[in-house]
PASEBA-1860 file (N, C-alpha, C; in nm, 3 decimals):
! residues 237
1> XXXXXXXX> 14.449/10.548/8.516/14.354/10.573/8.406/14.254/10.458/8.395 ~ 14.316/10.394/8.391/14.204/10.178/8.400/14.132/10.205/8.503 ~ 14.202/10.229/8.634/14.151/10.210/8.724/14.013/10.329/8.763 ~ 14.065/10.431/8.689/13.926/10.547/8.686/13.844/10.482/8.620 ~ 13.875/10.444/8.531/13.699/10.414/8.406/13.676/10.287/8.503 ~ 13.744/10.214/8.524/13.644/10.083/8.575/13.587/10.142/8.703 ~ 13.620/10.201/8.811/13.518/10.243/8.865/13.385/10.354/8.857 ~ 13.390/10.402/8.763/13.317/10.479/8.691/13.156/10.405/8.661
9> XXXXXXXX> 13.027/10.431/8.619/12.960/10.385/8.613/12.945/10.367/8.487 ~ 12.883/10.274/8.429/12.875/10.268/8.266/12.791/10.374/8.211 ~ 12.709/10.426/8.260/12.602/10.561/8.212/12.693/10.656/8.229 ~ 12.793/10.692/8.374/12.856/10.792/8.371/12.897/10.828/8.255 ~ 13.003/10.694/8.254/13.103/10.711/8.160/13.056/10.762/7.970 ~ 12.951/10.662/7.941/12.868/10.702/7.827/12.823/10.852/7.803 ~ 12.786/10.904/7.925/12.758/11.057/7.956/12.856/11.129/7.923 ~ 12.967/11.095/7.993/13.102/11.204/7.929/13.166/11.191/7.800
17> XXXXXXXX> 13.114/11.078/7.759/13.173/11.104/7.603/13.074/11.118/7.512 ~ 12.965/11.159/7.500/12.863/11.198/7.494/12.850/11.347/7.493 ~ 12.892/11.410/7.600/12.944/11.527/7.598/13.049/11.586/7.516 ~ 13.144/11.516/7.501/13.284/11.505/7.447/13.217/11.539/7.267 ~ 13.148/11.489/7.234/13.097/11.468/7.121/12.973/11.631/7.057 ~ 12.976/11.681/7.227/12.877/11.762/7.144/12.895/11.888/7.098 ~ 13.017/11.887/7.080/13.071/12.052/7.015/13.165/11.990/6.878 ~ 13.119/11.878/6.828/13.207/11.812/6.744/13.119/11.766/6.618
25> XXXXXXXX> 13.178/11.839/6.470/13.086/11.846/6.386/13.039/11.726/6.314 ~ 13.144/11.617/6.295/13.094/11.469/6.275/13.022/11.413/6.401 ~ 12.986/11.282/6.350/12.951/11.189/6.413/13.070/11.086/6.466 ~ 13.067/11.072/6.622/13.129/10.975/6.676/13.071/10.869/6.736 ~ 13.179/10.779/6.716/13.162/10.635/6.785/13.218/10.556/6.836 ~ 13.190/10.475/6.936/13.256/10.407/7.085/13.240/10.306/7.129 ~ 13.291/10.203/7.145/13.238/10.046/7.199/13.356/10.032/7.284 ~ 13.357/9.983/7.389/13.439/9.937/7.494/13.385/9.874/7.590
33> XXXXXXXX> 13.486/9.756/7.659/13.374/9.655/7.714/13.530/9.630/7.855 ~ 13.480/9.636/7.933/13.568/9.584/8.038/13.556/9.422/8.046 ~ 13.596/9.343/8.028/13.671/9.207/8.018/13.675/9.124/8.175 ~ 13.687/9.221/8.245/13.658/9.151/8.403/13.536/9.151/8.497 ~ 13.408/9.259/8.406/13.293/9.263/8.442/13.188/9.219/8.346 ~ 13.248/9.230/8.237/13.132/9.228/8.087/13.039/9.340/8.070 ~ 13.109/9.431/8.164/13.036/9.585/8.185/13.063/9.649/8.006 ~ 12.957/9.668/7.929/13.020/9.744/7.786/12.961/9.916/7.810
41> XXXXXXXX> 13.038/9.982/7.742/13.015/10.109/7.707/13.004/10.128/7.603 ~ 12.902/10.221/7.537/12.877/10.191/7.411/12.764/10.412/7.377 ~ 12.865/10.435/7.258/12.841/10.558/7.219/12.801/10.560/7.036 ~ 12.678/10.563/7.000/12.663/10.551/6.859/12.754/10.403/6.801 ~ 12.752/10.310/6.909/12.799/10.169/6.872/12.770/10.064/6.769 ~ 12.672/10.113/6.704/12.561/10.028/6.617/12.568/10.149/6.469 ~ 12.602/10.224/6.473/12.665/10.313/6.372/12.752/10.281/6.250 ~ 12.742/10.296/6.130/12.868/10.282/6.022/12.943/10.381/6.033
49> XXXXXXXX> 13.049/10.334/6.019/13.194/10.400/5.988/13.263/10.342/5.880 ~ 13.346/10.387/5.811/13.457/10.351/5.733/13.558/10.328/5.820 ~ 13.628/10.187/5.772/13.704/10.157/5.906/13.849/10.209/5.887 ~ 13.867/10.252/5.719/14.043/10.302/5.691/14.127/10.151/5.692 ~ 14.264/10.169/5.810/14.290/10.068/5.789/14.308/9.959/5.851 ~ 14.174/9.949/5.984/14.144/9.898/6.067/14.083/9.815/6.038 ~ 14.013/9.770/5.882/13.969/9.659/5.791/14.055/9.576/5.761 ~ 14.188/9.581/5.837/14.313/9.532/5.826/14.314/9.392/5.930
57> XXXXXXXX> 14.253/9.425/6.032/14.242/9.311/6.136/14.131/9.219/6.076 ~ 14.039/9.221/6.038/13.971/9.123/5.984/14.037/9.015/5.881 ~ 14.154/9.070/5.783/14.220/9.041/5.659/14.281/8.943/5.750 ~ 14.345/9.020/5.823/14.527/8.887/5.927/14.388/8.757/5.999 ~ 14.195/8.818/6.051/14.143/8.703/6.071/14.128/8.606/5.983 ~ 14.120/8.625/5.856/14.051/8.567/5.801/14.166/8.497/5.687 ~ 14.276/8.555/5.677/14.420/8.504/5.702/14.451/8.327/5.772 ~ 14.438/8.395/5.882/14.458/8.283/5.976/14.380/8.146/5.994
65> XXXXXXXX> 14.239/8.221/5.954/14.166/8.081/5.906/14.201/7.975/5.829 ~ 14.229/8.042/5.684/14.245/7.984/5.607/14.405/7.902/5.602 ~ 14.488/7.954/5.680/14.593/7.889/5.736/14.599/7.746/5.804 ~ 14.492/7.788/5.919/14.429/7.729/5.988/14.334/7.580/5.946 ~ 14.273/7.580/5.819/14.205/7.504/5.718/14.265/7.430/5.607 ~ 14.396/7.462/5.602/14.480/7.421/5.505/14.499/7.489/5.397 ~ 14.412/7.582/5.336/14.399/7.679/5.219/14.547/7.707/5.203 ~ 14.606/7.729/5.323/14.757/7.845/5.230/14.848/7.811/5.382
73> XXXXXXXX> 14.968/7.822/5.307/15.083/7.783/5.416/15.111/7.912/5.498 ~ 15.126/7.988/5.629/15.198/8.126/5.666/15.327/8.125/5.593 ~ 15.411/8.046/5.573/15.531/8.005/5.533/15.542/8.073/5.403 ~ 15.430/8.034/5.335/15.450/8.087/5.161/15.551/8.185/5.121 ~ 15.594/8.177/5.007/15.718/8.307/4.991/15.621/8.386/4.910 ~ 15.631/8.478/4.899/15.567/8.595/4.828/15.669/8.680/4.778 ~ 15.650/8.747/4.635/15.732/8.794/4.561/15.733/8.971/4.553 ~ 15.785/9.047/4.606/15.784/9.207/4.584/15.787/9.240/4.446
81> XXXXXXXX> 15.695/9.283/4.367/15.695/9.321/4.235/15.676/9.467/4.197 ~ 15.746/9.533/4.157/15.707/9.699/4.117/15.548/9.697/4.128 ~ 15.491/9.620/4.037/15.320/9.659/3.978/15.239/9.614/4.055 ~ 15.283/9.586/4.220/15.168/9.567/4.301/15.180/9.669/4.420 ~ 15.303/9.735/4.417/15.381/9.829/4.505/15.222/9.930/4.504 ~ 15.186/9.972/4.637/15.130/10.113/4.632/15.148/10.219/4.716 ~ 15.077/10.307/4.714/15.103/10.472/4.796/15.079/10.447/4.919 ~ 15.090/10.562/5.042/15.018/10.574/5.177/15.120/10.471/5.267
89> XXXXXXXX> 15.061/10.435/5.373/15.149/10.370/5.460/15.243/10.260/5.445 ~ 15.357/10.244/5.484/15.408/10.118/5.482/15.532/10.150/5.407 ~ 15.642/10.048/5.452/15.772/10.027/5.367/15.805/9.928/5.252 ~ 15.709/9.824/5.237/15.718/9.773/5.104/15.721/9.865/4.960 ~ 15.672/9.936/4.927/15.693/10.057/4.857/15.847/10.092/4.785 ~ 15.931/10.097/4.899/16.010/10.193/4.861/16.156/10.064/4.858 ~ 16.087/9.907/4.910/16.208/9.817/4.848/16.209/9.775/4.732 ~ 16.326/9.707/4.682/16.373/9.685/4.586/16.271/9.541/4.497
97> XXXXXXXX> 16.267/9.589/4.395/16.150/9.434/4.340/16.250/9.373/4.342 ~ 16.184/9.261/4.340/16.241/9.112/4.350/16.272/9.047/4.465 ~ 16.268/9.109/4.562/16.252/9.087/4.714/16.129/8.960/4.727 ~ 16.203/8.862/4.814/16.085/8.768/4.832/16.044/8.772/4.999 ~ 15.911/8.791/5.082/15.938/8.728/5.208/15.857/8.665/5.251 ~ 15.824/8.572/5.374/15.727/8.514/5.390/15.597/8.537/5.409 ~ 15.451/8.536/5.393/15.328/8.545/5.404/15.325/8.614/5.548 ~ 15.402/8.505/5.663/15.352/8.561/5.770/15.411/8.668/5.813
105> XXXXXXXX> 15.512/8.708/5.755/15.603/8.874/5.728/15.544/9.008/5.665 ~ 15.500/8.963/5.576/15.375/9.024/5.519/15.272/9.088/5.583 ~ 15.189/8.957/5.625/15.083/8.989/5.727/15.149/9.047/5.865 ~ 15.238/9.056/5.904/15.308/9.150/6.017/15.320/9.283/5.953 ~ 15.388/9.325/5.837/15.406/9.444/5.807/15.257/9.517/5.802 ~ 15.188/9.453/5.740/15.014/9.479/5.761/14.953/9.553/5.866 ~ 15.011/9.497/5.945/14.911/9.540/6.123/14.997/9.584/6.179 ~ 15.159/9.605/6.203/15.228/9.670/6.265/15.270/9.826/6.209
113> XXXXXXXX> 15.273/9.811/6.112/15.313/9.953/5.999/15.202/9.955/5.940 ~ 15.088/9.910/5.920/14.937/9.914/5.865/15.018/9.967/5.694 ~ 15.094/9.854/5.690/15.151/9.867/5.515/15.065/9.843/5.361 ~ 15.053/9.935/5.327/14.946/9.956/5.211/14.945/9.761/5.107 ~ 15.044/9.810/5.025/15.127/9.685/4.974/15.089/9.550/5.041 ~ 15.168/9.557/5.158/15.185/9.449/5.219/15.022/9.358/5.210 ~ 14.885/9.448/5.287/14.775/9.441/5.255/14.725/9.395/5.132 ~ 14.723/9.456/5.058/14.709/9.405/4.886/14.784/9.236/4.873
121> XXXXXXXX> 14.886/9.256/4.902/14.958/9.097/4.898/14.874/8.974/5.018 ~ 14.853/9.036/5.115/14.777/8.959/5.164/14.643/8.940/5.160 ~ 14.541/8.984/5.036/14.399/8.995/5.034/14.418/8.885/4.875 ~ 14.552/8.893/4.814/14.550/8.800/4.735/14.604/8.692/4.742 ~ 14.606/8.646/4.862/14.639/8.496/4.922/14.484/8.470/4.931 ~ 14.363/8.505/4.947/14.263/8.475/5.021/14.136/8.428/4.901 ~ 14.185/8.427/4.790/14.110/8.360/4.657/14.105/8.377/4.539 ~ 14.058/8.358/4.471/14.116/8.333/4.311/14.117/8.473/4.244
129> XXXXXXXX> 13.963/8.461/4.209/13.923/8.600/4.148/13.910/8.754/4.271 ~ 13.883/8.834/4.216/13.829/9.012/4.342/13.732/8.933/4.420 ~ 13.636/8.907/4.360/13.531/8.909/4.475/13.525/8.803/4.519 ~ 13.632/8.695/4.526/13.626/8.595/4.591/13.708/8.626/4.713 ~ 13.847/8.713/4.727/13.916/8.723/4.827/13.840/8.786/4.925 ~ 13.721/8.953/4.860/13.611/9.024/4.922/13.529/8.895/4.992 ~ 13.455/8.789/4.951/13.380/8.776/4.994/13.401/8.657/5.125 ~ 13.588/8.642/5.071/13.632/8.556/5.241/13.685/8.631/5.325
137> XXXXXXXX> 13.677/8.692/5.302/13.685/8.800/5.488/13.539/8.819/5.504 ~ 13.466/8.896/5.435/13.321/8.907/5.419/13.217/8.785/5.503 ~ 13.256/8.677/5.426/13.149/8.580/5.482/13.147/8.505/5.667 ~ 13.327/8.527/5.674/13.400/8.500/5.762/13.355/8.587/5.867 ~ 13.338/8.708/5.865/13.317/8.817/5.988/13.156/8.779/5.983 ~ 13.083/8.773/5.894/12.950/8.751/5.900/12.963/8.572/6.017 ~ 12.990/8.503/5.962/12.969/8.377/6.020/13.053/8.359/6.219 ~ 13.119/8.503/6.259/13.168/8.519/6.340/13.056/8.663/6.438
145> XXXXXXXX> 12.974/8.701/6.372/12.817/8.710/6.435/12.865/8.877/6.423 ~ 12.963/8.907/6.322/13.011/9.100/6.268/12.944/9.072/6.174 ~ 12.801/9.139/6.223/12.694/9.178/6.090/12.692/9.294/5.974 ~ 12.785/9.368/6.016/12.803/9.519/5.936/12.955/9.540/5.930 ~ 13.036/9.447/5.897/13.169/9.451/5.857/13.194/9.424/5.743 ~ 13.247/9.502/5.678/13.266/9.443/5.499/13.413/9.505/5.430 ~ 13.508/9.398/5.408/13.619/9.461/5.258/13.542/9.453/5.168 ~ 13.555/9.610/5.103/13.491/9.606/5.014/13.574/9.682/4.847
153> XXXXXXXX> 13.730/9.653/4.858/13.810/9.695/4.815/13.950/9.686/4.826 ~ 14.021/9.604/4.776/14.192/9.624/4.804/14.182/9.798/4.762 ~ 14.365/9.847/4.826/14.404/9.934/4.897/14.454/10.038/4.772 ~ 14.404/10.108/4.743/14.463/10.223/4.622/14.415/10.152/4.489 ~ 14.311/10.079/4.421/14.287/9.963/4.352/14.154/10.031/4.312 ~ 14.175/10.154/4.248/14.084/10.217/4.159/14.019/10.109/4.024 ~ 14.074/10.040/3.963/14.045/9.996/3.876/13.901/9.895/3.917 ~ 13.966/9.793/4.023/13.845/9.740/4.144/13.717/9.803/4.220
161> XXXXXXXX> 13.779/9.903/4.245/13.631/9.972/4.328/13.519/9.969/4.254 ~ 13.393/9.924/4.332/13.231/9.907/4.266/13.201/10.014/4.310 ~ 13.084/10.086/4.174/13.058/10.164/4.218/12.897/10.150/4.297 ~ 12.912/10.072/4.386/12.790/10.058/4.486/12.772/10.189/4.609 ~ 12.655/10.219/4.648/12.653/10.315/4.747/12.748/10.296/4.792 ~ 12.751/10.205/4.851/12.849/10.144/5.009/13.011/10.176/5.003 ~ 13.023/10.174/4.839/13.206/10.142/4.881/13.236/10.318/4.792 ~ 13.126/10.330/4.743/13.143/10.510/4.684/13.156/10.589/4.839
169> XXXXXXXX> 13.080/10.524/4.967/13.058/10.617/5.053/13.123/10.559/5.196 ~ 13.184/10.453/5.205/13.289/10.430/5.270/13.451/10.339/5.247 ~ 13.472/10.349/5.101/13.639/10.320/5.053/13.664/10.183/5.084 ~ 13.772/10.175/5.160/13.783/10.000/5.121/13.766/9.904/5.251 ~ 13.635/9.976/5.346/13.599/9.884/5.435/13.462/9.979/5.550 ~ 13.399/9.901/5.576/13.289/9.937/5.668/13.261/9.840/5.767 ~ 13.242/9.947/5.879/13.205/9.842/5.992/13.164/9.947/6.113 ~ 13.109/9.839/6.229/13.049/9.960/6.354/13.144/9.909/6.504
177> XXXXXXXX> 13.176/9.996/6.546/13.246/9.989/6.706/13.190/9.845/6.788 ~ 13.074/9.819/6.754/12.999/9.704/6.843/13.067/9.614/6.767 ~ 13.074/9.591/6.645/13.115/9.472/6.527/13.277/9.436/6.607 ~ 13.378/9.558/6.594/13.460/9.556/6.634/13.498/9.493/6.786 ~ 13.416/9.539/6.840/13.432/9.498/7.001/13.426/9.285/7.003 ~ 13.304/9.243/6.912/13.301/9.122/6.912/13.411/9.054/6.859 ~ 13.462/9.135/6.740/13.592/9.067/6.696/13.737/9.042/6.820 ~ 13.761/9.196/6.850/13.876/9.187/6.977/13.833/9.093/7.055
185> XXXXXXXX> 13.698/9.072/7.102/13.693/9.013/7.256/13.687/8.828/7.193 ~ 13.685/8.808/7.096/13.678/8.648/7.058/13.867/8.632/7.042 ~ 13.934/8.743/7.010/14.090/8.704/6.995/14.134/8.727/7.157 ~ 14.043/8.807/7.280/14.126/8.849/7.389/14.088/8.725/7.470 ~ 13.968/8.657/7.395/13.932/8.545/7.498/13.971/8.415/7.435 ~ 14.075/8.393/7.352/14.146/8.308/7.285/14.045/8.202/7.173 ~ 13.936/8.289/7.176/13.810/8.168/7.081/13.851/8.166/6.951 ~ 13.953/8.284/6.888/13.925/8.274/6.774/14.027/8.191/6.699
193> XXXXXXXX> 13.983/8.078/6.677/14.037/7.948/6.613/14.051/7.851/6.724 ~ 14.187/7.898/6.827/14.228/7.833/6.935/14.300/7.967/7.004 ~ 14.372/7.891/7.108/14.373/7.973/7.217/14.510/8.048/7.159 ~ 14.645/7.909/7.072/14.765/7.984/7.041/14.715/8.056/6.912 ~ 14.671/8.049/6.859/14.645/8.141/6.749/14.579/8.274/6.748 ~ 14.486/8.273/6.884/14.462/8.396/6.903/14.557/8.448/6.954 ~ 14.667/8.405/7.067/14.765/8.450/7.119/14.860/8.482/7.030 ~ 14.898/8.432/6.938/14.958/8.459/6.827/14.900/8.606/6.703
201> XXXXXXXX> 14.773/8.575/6.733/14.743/8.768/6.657/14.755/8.872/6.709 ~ 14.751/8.825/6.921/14.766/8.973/6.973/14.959/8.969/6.977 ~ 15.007/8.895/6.941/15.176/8.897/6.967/15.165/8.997/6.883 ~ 15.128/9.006/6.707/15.111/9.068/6.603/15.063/9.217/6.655 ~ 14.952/9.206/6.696/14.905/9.374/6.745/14.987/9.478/6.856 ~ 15.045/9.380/6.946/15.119/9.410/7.046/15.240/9.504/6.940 ~ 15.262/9.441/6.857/15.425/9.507/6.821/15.364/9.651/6.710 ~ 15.223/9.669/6.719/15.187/9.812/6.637/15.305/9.936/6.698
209> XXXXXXXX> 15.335/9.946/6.575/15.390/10.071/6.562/15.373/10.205/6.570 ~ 15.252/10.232/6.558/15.177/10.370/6.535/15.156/10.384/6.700 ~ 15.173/10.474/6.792/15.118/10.484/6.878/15.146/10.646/6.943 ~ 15.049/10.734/6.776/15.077/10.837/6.886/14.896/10.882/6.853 ~ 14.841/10.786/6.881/14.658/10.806/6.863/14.676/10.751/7.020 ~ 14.578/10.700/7.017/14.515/10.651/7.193/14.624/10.618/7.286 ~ 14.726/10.522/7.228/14.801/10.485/7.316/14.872/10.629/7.379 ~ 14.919/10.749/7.346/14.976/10.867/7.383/14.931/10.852/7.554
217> XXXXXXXX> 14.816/10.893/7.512/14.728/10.871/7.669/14.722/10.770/7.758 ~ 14.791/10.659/7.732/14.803/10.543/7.882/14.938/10.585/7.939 ~ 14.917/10.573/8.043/15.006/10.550/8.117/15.167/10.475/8.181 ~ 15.212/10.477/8.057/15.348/10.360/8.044/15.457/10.420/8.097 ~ 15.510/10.351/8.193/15.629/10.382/8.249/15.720/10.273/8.274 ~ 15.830/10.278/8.322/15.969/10.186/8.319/15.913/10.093/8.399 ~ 15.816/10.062/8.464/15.808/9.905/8.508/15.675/9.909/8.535 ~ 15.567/9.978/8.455/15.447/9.926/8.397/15.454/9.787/8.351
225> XXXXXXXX> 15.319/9.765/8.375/15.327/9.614/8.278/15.171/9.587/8.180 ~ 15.184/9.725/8.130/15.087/9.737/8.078/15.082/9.790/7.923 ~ 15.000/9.697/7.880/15.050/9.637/7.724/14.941/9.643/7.656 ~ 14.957/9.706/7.535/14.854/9.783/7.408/14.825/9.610/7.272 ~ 14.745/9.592/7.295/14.733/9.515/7.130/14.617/9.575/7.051 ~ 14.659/9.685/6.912/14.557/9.722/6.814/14.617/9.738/6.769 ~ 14.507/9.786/6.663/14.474/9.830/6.516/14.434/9.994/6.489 ~ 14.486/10.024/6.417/14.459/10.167/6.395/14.419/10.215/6.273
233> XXXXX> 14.338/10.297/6.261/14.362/10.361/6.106/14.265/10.481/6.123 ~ 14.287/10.523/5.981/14.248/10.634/6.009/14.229/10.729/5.821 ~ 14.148/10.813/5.842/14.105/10.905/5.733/14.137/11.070/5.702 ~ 14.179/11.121/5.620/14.219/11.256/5.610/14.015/11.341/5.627 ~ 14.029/11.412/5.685/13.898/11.522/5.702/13.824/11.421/5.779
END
């Protein structure tokens, strides 16, 4: 399957999904970049989307920074409380309050089980007031050259939501396939922070759980050595 698309031409390839797209009543979008040529493919790449809960990888970046800066220990204990518990993905939910575990446990349940909760607990490690935690992931993806990436909302947090175009018309995150592509390829090329720390976020992505979207379709067998690190999410309709 690798080995088809990389020999493939980059127009080809743009062409067939292009096609793929034209009996399909939304709008789609595509960024992919081969890593051993700098060959990118790119389909409505420059496009908004709502990212669901793929606004999730920016949070564990911008996480790590601040780890990284001294702001906050990974270590921290964090407290399971009924009144921060919420709906939709994830197993924090359904444990017992009073449960304590560490930050960087947290931020694993986040990106491996894309855990609702868990998320919320980790967007309030990241600053005092709402729009201070919003505006450090925010400023962070901006200053990392993701011009159209934005949290613009913790996770089931009706009370929070602005009612600005933006977050009335894409929920609790926006961003475009190209934005995305710059983020992966600064963690696949170890820039982002350092080399163990990027290696240390794809350990995190590597262990995603969800894999019956794209991954279905690779090719894994008993002595493959071929290994998935993402993020997933996703929207009802």
């Amino acid at each position: 399957f690798v080995s088809t698309l990389s020999a493939q031409p980059a127009k080809e390839l743009e062409g067939a999904l292009q096609n793929l797209t034209s009996g399909y009543g939304g709008v789609i979008g595509a960024a992919a970049k081969d890593m051993r040529t700098g060959r990118p493919v790119l389909v409505n790449a420059d496009s908004l989307f709502p990212t669901a809960s793929v606004i999730k990888l920016p949070i564990l970046v911008e996480l790590f920074h601040q780890a990284h800066e001294g702001k906050l220990s990974l270590d921290r204990e964090i407290k399971l409380e009924d009144s921060v518990k919420v709906s939709g993905s994830g197993v924090l939910q359904f444990l017992k309050a009073g449960e304590t575990l560490q930050l960087i446990d947290v931020a694993t349940l986040m990106i491996i089980l894309s855990d609702n909760t868990a998320t919320n607990l980790v967007i309030d490690q990241l600053g005092q007031t709402h729009d201070e935690k919003l505006d450090a992931v925010n400023n962070r993806m901006h200053a990392l050259g993701l011009g159209h990436t934005r949290l613009l909302n913790k996770l089931y947090s009706w009370k929070t939501k602005k009612k600005t175009a933006e977050a009335l018309r894409f929920g609790i995150g926006v961003s475009t396939p190209l934005d995305m592509i710059i983020l992966l390829e600064k963690v696949a090329k170890g820039e982002m922070i350092s080399e163990p720390i990027s290696r240390q976020i794809i350990s995190i992505l590597r262990n995603q759980q969800d894999i019956a979207m794209a991954q279905r379709y690779l090719p894994f067998s008993a002595d493959s050595t071929l290994m998935v690190s993402n993020k997933t999410g996703s929207l009802d309709a």
